[in-house]
N, C-alpha and C positions, 0 to 999 in steps of 0.2 A: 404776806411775806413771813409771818411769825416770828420763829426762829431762825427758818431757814439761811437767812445772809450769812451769819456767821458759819452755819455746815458749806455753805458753799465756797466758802472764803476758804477755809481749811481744805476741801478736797481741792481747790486749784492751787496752791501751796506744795499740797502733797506730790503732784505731776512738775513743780516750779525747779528740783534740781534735774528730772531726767530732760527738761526741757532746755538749760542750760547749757545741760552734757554737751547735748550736740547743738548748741546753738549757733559754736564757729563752721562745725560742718554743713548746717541750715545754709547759711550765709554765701559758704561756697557753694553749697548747691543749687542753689536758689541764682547764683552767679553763671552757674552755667548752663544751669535750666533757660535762665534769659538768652543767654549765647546761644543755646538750638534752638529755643523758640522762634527768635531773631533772625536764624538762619533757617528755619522750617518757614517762618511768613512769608521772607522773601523768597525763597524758592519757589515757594508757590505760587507768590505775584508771578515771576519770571516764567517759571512754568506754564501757569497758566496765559501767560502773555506770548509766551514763544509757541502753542498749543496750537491759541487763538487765531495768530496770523499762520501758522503753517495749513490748519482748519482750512481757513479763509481763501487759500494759494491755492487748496486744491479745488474748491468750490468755482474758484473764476476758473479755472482750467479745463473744469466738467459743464461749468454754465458755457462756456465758449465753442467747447467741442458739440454741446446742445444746438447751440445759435448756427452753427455751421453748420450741422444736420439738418434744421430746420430751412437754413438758405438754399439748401442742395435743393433737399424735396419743392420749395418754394418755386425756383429756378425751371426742376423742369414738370413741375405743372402747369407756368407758367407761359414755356417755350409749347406747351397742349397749347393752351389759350390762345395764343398766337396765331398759329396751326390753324386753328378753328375761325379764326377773324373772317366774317363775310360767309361762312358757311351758312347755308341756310337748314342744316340738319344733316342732308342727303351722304352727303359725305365722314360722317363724324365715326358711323360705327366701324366701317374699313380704314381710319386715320388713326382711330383709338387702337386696333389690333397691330397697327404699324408701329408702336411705343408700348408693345409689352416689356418692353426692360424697364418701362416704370415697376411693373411688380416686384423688381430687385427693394426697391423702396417703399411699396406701399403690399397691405392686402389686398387690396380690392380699389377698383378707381370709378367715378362717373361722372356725367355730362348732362345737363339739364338744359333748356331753352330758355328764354325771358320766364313763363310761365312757371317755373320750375317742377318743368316735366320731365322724368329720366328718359330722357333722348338715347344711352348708351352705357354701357358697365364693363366693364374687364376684372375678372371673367364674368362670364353671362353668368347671371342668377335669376331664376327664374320667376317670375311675378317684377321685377322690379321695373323695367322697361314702363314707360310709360305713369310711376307712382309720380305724385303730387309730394313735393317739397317746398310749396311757397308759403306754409303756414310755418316753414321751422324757424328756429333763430339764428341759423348760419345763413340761410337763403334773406332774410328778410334783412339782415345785415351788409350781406356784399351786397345783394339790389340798389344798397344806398350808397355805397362805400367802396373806392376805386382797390383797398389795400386788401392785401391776403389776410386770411381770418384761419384760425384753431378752433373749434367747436368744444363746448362742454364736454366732459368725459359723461359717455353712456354706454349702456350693455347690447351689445350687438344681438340682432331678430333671431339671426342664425348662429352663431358661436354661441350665444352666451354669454359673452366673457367681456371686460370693457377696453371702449375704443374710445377714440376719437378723430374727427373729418378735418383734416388740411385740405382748404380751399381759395380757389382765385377767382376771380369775376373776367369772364369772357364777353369781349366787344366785336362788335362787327364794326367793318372798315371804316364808319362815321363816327365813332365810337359810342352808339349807340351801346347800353346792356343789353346781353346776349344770353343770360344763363350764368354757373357757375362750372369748373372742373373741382373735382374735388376728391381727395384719397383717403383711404383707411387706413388707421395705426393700430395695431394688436397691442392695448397696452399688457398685456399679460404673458402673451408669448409672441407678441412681432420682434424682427429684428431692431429694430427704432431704440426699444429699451433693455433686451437683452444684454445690449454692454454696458451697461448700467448695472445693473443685475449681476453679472462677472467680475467687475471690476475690483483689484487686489488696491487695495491704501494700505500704507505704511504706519497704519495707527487700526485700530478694531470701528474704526469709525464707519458711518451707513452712511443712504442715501434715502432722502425723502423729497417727493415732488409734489408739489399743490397747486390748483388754479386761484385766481387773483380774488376770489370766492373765499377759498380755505377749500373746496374740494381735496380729498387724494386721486393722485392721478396716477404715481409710484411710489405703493409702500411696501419694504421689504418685511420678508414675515419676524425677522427680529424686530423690527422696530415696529410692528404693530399698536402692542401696547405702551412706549413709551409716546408714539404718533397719537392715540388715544386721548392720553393723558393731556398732551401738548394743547389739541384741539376745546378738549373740555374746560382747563384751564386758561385758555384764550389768553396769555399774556398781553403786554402791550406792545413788546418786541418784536411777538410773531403779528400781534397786528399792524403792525409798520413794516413788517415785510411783503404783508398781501397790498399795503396800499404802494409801494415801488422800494421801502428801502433798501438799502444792501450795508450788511454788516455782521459784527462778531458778538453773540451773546450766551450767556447761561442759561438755561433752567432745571427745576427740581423736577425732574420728570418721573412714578411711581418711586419715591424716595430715593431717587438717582442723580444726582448730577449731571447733567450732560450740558456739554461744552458745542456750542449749534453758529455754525457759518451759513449765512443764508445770502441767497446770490439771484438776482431776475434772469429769466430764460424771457426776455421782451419781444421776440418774434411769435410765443406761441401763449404771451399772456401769463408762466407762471411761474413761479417761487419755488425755486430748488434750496434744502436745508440739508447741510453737512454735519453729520450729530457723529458726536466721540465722548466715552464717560471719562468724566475729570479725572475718576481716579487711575484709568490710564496715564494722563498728561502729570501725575502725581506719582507716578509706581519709580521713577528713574531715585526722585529725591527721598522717598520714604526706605526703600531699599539701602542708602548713604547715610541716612541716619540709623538705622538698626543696625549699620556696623559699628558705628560710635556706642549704641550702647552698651556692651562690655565695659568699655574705656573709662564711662560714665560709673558704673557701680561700683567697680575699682577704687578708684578716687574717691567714692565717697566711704567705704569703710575703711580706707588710709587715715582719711579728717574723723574719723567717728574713736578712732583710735589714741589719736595724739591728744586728742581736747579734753579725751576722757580724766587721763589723772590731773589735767589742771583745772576743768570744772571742778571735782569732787571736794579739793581744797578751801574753795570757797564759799560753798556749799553752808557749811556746822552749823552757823547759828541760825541758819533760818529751818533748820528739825527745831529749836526751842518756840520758835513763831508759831514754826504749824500746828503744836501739840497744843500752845497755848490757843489757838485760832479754834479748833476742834472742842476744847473744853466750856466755849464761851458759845458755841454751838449746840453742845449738849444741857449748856443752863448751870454748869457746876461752877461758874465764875461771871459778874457784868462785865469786865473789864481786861483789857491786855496789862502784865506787870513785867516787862522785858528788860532784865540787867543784860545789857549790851554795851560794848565800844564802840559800835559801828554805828556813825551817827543816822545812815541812812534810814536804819531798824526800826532807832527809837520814833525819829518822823512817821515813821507807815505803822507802828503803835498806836502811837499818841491819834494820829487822822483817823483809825479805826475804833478807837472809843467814840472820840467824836461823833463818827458816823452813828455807831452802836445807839445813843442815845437820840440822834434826831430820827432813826430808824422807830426806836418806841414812842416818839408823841408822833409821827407821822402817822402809824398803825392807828393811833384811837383818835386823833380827827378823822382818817378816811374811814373807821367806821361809822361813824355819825353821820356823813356824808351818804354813806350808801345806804341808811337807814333810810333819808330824806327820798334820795334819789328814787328807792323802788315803790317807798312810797306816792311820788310825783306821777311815773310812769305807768304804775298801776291803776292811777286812778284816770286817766285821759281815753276820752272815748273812741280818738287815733291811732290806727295801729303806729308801732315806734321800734326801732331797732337800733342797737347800739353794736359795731363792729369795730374789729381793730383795723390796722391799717393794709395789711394783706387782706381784709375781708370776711376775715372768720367773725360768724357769732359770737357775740359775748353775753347778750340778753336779747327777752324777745317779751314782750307786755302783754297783758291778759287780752287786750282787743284785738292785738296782730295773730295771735293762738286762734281766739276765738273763728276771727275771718280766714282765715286759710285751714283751720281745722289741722291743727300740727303741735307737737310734742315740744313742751320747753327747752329741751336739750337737742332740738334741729340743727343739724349742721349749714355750713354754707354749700357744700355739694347736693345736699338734697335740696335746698331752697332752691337752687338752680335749676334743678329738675322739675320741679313746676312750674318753671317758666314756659310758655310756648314755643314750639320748636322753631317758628317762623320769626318770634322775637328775641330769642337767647341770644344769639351772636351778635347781634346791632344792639344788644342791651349792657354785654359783658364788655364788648370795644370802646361804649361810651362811660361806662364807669370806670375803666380805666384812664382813656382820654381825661376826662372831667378832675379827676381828683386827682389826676396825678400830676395836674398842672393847677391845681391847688382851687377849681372850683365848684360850683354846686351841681350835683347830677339830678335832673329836671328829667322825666321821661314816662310816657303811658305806657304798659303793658299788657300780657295776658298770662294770668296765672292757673293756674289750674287747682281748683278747691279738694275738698277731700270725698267729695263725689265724681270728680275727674269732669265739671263743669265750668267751661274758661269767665275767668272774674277780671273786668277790668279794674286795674290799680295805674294809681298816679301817685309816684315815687318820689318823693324831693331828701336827698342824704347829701352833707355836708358834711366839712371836717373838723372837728373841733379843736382848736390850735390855744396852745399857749405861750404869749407869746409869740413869736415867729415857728414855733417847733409845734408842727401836728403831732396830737395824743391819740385821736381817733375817730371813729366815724359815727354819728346820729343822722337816723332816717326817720320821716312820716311816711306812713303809706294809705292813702285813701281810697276806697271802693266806689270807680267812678261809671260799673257795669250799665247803671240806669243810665246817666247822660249819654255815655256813647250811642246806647241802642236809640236814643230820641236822636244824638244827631246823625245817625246811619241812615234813621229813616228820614227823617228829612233832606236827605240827601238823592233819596231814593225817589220820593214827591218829584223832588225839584227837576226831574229828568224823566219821568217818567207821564205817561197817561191817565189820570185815574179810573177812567171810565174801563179802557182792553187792557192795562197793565202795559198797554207796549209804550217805546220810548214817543217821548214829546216832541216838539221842532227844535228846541235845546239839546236835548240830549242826542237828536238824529245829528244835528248838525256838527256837534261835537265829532262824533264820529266819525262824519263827513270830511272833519279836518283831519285827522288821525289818519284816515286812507289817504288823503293827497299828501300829505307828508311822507307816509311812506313809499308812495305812486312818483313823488318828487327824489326822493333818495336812493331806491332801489329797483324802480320801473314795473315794480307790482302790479299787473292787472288789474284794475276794478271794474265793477259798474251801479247806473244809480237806475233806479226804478221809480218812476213815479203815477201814482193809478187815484181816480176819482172814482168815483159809485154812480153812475147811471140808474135813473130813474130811481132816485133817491128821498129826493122831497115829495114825492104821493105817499111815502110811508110816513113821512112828518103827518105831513096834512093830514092824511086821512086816516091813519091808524096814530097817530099822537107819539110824541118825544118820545116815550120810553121801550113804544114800540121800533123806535130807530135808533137807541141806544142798544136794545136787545139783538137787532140787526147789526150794528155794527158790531158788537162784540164777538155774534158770530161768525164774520169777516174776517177779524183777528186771529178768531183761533181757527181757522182753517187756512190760510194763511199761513200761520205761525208753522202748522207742521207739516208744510206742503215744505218751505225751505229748508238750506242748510242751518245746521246749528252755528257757525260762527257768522250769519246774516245776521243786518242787523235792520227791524223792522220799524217803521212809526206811523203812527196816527198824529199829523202835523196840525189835525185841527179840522172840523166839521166832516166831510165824507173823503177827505184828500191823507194818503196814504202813501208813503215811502219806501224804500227796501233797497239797503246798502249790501251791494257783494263784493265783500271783499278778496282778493286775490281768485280771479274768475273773467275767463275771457269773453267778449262780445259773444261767440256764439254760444257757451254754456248761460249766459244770462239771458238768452233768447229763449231757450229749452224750459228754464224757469219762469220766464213770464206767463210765457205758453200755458203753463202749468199753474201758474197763480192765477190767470183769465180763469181758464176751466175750471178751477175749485168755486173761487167770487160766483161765478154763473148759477150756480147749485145749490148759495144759499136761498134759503128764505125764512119767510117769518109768518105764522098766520092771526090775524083776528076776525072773530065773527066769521068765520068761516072762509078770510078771504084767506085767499094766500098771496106773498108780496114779495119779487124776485127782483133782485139787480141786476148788472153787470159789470167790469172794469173796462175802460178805455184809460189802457197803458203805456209811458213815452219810457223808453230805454234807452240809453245810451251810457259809452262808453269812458275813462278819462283816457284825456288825450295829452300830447308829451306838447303842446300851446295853453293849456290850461294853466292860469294864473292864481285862478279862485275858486271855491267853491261854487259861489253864484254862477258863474261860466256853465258850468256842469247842470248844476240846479234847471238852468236857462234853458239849456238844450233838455234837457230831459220834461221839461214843462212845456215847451216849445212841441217834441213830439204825441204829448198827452193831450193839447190843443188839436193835434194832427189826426190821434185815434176819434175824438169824438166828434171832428167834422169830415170823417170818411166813414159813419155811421158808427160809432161806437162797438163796446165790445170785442175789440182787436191790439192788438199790439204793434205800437211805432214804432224803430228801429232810428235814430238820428245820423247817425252813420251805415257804410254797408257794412253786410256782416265779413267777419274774417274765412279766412277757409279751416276746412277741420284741423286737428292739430294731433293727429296722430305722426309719430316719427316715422322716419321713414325706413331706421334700422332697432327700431325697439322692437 
């Protein structure tokens, strides 16, 4: 501090009458500034409230005119289905040409049998007659389910462009299933959304349409990128609208406001969102005040005027303070010596010597103190940081230099840049969190050294408090690089194989739960593989262990690069071998077992001139939507691999039958 208190003391003095001046005009300003402000919040609550529901009025009225559209087309697909009841085919394609005024509502329509064979199409397209649609997910859905169904949005074989199939389930007269009917929508250029697309609102507001996914199914090209943004940022709003809610909210969508009514279309599964920027629903009340503002600046050079000559009167004696404030600044005086009447003067005199004096013995205790201190800090073999309470550097000790390899006078933006980019933001949130609720911030890192090589550091900074009033912050930070990599790698043991490197019966079955959880939540595909080694133990016995460890590793890695990369393989223990596919249907797991038999087939191994071949006998199977456990799955897949080796080995079980291919049928 030096001398500086008293210059400072003097240059706020010297600003203390123009401050005065207008202090009555502050006052009123400051008076009416609260009166717009007051009047700008609420408007804007109200604003945004009157915005919100008008938003919202016209989303039910668009979701509505939706849901009728979709009951129309429903209705007379429907009144097909009917039509069709008891037909046994013969009649369908001259029934179907009898109801071309369906194409007023659909592009394109077709008619499959139980099998989901294209029976019929309006108009004819050629190839189609006759494709296979019982491997899709709209077919596999009505088979089971009496209700109309909407199909995913996809890109039409022949357009291009994407659609989506409204379908019904056709019965014969027992009410046995019969097939499905089912139409095309152009979501691009069919009539269905065109008036969507046209439609004039009474505000700059869009239209956006998603399935109960987050799919888009209609987005206009203005709202592209704030749709983008929306998706990326996954609120929690917009995820309560994909699971059924209906309601009024905001978001900051590419540094935008926008004010979003979101509303269900529940006949066809999706979530319509009515998006308007705030600053629309703001432009009525922003415009009402900037005619006020004249009025406002008026006013205040009126009050700047009138206060002026009764401040300046009051003003005289405190020029004698300031001059004196100023001299005791510059060292030409210790002391204030103020002949004044005014007894307020002499008080804020007298308190200022005062001060003056515990100002010089505080200056030479805190230097002694900070003699001690750099001393302390310097000598500890811990790195050590001392910040202030916003975070800035104030020191940094010879060990914490040392280990991070940085310049004593580092800021706190650089130190932050050596953070790990994966660690910075969950590291600045919790030292905010932590200290700003007044406790210790506890946290592992990764820093990056001055060879740009990540060092793990273990952090512990706390706040120095005195009394009840924090002064500042002291940090240890310890280089905990070695431990982590010992417990990384033991981590890496404990799940894995040591002999192929591939995962162990822990680590598989880990994974194993990881698939049916998400097989349980989202109906993900899997399947599990499980394969023994045929004629395996002659390579024990007669070529010895190591000649069968050599064999198995060879196993592994051909194996390994026979599958996909996100399979997951294991070696569960002696010659028995696993293989999780994740997100993969029955019969692409088939193709790959296929392909893992023939690789296994072709190793071998030689000694002494023998050479020594296996085979797989592999059980496959798929999860299924009864599967409660792992073990279930496990069971059936072990269950088939009993199967492969007592129908001679070297083949592949299937536990279930396979599915049919799964090409679409308009992709």
């Amino acid at each position: 501090m030096k001398r500086w208190l008293p210059g400072a003391l003097s240059q706020g003095l010297q600003g203390l009458q123009g401050r005065l001046l207008v202090g009555m005009v502050v006052t009123w300003l400051v008076i009416i500034g609260l009166l717009l402000g007051l009047a700008w919040g609420i408007g804007q609550t109200l604003a945004r409230k009157e915005s919100l529901s008008y938003l919202g009025y016209e989303a039910e009225v668009l979701s509505r005119g939706l849901q009728e559209q979709f009951g129309q087309r429903f209705t007379a697909l429907t009144h097909v289905a009917h039509q069709l009841a008891g037909d046994g085919g013969v009649e369908v394609a001259p029934l179907l040409k009898q109801n071309r005024s369906l194409l007023a509502h659909f592009e394109g329509i077709m008619v499959t049998d139980a099998q989901g064979r294209v029976i019929a199409d309006l108009p004819e397209y050629p190839g189609r007659i006759g494709f296979e649609t019982a491997h899709t997910e709209y077919f596999q859905m009505l088979s089971h389910s009496p209700w109309p169904y909407v199909s995913k949005p996809f890109i039409g074989r022949a357009s291009q462009q994407p659609m989506v199939f409204m379908l019904v389930p056709r019965f014969t007269a027992d009410g046995t299933f019969n097939g499905v009917v089912g139409g095309l929508l152009n979501l691009s250029h069919g009539q269905f959304l065109r008036s969507i697309a046209s439609q004039n609102f009474q505000h700059n507001g869009h239209v956006a349409i998603f399935t109960a996914a987050g799919e888009p199914v209609f987005i206009p090209g203005s709202l592209s990128g704030p749709v983008a943004s929306l998706q990326r940022m996954d609120p929690p709003d917009f995820q309560l609208a994909l699971d059924g809610w209906e309601g009024e909210s905001q978001h900051v969508l590419e540094g935008d406001t926008m004010l979003v009514a979101y509303r269900q279309v529940r006949k066809a599964g999706w979530v319509l969102a009515m998006m308007m920027p705030r600053s629309e629903a703001m432009s009525p009340l922003q415009a009402f005040l900037e005619r006020l503002w004249w009025t406002w600046v008026v006013a205040a050079l009126l009050m700047l005027l009138v206060t002026r000559w009764w401040v300046g009167r009051q003003l005289t004696p405190l020029h004698r303070l300031e001059q004196q404030i100023a001299e005791v600044g510059e060292g030409k005086r210790q002391r204030l010596a103020l002949a004044t009447d005014l007894q307020e003067l002499t008080q804020v005199s007298d308190a200022f010597n005062r001060l003056e004096q515990e100002r010089r013995q505080a200056l030479l205790r805190l230097r002694d103190r900070e003699v001690f201190l750099d001393a302390v800090l310097g000598s500890t073999p811990a790195g050590m940081f001392v910040a202030q309470l916003d975070g800035e550097i104030t020191y940094l000790n010879p060990a914490l230099v040392e280990m991070l390899g940085i310049e004593y006078g580092t800021t706190r933006k650089a130190l932050l840049a050596r953070i790990h980019p994966d660690d910075r933001k969950g590291a600045i949130d919790m030292w905010r969190h932590t200290l700003g609720r007044g406790n210790d911030f506890l946290r592992q890192l990764r820093v990056m050294d001055a060879g740009g090589e990540p060092l793990w550091l273990e952090v512990h900074a706390c706040l120095v408090r005195k009394e009840e009033s924090p002064l500042g912050i002291v940090a240890v930070v310890k280089d905990i690089t070695e431990r982590q990599q010992q417990e990384a790698l033991q981590r890496w043991e404990a799940e894995h194989d040591p002999l192929t490197g591939l995962l162990n019966r822990r680590g598989f079955e880990r994974r194993l739960e990881e698939a049916m959880a998400d097989f349980t939540k989202t109906g993900t595909p899997s399947a599990l593989l499980l394969f023994d080694l045929d004629h395996f133990k002659p390579v024990n016995d007669e070529g010895g262990h190591a000649l069968g460890d050599e064999l198995l590793r060879r196993v592994a890695q051909v194996v390994a690069w026979e599958v996909r990369h996100n399979d997951y393989l294991a070696r569960q223990g002696g010659d028995e071998f696993g293989l999780l596919l994740p997100s993969c249907t029955l019969s692409q797991a088939r193709k790959i077992a296929e392909s893992v038999r023939e690789v296994v087939s072709q190793v071998s191994v030689i000694q002494d001139g023998r050479e020594f071949f296996v085979t797989g006998s592999i059980g496959l199977t798929a999860f299924q939507a009864g599967d409660s456990s792992i073990a279930a799955i496990q069971a059936r897949a072990d269950a088939a691999c009993y199967a492969s080796k007592r129908q001679g080995r070297n083949a592949v079980v299937v536990h279930v039958e396979e599915s049919a291919p799964e090409d679409d049928l308009f992709d």
